[in-house]
ROPAKOL-268813 format. One record per residue: x, y, z of N, C-alpha, C in turn; chain; residue in three letters. Coordinates in nm, 2 decimals. Example, Ala and Ser with C-alpha at 12.3 -4.5 7.8 and 13.67 -1.06 7.14 Angstrom:
+--------+--------+--------+--------+--------+--------+--------+--------+--------+-------+------+
!   n_xx !   n_yy !   n_zz !  ca_xx !  ca_yy !  ca_zz !   c_xx !   c_yy !   c_zz ! chain ! resn !
+--------+--------+--------+--------+--------+--------+--------+--------+--------+-------+------+
!   1.32 !  -0.57 !   0.78 !   1.23 !  -0.45 !   0.78 !   1.32 !  -0.33 !   0.78 !     A !  ALA !
!   1.28 !  -0.22 !   0.71 !   1.37 !  -0.11 !   0.71 !   1.29 !   0.00 !   0.79 !     A !  SER !
+--------+--------+--------+--------+--------+--------+--------+--------+--------+-------+------+
//
This chain:
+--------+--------+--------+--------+--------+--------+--------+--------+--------+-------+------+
!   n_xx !   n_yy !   n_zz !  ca_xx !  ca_yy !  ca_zz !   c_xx !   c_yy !   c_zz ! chain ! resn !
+--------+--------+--------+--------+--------+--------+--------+--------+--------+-------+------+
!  12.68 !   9.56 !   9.95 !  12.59 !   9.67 !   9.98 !  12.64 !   9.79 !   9.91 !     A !  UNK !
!  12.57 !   9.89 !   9.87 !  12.60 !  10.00 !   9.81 !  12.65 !  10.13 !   9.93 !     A !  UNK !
!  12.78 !  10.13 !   9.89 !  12.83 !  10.24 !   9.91 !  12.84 !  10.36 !   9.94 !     A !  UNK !
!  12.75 !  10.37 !   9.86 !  12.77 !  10.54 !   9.83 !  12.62 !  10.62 !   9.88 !     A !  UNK !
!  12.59 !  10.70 !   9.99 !  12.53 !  10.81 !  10.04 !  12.45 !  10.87 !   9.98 !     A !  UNK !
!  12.31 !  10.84 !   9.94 !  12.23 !  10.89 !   9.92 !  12.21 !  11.06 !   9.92 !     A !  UNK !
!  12.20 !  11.16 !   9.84 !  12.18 !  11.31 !   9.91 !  12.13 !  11.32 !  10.03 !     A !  UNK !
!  12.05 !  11.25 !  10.09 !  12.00 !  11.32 !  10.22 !  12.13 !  11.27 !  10.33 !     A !  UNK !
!  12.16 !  11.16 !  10.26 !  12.27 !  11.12 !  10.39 !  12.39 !  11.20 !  10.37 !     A !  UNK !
!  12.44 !  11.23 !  10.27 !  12.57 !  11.36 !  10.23 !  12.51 !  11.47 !  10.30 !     A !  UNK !
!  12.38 !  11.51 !  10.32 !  12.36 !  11.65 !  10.35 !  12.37 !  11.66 !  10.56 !     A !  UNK !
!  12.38 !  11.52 !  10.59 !  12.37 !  11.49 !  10.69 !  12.48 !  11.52 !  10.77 !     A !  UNK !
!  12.57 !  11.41 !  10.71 !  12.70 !  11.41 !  10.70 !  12.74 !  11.59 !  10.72 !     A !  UNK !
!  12.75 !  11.63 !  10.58 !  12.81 !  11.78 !  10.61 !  12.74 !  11.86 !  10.70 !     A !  UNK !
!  12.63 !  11.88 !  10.71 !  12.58 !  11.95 !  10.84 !  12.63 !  11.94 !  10.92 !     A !  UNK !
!  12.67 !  11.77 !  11.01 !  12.74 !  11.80 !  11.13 !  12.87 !  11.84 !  11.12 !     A !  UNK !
!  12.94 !  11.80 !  11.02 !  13.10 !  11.81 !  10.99 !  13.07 !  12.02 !  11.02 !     A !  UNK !
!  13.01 !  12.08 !  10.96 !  12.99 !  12.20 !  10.94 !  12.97 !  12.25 !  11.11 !     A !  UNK !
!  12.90 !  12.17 !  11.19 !  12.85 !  12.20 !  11.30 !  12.93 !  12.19 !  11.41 !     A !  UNK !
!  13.06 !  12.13 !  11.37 !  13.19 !  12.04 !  11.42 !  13.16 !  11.93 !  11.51 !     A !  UNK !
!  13.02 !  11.87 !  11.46 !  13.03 !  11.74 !  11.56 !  13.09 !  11.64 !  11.46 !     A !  UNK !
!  13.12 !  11.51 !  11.52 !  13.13 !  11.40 !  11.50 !  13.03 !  11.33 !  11.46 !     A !  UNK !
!  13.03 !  11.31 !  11.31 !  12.92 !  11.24 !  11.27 !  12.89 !  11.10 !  11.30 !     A !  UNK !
!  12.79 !  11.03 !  11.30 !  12.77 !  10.89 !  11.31 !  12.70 !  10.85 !  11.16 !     A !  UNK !
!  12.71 !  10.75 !  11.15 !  12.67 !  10.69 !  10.97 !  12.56 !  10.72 !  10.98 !     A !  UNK !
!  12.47 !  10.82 !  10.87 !  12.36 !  10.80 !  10.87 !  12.24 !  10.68 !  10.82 !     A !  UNK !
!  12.36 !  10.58 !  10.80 !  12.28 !  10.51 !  10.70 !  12.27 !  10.38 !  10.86 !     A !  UNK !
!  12.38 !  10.36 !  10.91 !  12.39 !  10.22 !  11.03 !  12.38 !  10.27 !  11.16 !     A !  UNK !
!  12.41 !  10.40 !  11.19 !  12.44 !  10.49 !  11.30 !  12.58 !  10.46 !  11.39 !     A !  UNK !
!  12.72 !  10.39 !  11.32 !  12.84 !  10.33 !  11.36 !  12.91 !  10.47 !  11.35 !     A !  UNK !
!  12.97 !  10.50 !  11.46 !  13.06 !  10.57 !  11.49 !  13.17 !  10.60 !  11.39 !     A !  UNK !
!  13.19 !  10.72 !  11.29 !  13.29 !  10.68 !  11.12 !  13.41 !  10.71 !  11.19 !     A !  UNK !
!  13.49 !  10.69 !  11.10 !  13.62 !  10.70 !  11.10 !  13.64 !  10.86 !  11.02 !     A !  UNK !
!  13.76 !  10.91 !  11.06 !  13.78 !  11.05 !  11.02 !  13.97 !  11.09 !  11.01 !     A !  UNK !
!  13.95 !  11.10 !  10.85 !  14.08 !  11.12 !  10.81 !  14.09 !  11.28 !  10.73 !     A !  UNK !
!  14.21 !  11.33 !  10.79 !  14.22 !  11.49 !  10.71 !  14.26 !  11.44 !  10.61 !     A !  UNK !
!  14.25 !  11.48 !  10.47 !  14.30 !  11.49 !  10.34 !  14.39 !  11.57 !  10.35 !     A !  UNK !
!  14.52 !  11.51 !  10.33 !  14.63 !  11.65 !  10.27 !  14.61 !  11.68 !  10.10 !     A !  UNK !
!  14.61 !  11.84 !  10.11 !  14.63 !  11.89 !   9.97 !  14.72 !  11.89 !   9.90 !     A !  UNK !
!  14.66 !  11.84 !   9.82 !  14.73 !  11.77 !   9.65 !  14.85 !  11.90 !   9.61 !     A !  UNK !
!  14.96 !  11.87 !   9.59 !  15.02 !  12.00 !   9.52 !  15.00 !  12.06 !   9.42 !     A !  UNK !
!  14.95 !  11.93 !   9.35 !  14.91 !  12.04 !   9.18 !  14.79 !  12.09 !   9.16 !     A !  UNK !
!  14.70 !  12.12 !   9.27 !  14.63 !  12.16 !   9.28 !  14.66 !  12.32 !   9.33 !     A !  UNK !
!  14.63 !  12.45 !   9.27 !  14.64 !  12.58 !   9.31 !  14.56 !  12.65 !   9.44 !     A !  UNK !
!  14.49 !  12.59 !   9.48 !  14.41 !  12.60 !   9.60 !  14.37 !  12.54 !   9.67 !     A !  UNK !
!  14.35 !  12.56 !   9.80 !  14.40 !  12.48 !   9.90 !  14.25 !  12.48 !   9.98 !     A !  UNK !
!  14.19 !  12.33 !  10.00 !  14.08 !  12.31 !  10.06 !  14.13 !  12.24 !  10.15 !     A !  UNK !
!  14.09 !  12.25 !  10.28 !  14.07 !  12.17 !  10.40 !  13.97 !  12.05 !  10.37 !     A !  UNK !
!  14.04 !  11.97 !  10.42 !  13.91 !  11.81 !  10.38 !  13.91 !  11.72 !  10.45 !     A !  UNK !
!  13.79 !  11.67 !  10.48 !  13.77 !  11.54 !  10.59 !  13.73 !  11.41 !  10.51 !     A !  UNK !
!  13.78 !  11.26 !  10.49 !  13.75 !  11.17 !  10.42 !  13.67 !  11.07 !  10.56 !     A !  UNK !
!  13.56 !  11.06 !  10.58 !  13.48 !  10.98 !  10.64 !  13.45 !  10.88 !  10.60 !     A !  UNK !
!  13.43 !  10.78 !  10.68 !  13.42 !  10.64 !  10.65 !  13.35 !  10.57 !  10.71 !     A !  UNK !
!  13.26 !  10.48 !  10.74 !  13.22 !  10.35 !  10.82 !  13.25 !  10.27 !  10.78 !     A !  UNK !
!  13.28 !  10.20 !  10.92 !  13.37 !  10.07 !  10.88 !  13.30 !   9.99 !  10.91 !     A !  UNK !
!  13.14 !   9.99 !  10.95 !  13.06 !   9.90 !  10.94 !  12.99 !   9.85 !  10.80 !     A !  UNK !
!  12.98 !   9.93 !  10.75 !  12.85 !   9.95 !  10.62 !  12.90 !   9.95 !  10.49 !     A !  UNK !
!  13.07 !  10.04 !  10.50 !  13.16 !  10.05 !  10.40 !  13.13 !  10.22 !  10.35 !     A !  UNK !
!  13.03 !  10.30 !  10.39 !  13.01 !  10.42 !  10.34 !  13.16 !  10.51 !  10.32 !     A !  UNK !
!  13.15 !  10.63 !  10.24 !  13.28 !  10.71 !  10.27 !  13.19 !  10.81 !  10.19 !     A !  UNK !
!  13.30 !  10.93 !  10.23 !  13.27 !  11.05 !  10.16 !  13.33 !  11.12 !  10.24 !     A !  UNK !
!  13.39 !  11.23 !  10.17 !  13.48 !  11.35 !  10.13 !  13.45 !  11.45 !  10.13 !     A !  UNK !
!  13.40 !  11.51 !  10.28 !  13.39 !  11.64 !  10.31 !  13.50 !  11.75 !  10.32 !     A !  UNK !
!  13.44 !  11.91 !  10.22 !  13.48 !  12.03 !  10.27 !  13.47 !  12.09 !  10.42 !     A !  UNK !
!  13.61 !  12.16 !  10.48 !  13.57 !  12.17 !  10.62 !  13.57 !  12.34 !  10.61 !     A !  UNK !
!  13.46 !  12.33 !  10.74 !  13.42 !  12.51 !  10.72 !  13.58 !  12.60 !  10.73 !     A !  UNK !
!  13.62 !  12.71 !  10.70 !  13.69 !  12.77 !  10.70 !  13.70 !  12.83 !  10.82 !     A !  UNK !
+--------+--------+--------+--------+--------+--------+--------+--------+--------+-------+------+
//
């Protein structure tokens, strides 16, 4: 199955991440998994980040968290 999140389903995704709920997969409706990203050091600025997952469907994606 494919992967990868459609725009409407990315836009989904970050809305609630933005809204601070807990998303459910937009694509299966399976409860994701939710990992913080630590920032990279060689990187000069510093973004907060959420790596989501279903572990049903296989989706992921790599949300900015609101400030």
């Amino acid at each position: 199955m494919n992967r990868a999140y459609s725009r409407d389903e990315e836009r989904a995704l970050r809305r609630a991440v933005t809204e601070g709920r807990d998303p459910d997969c937009p694509r299966c409706g399976a409860v994701m998994d939710r990992r913080e990203v630590p920032p990279r050091p060689d990187v000069a600025y510093v973004r907060k980040r959420r790596w989501l997952r279903c572990a049903r469907c296989g989706g992921s994606l790599v949300v900015d968290l609101p400030r």
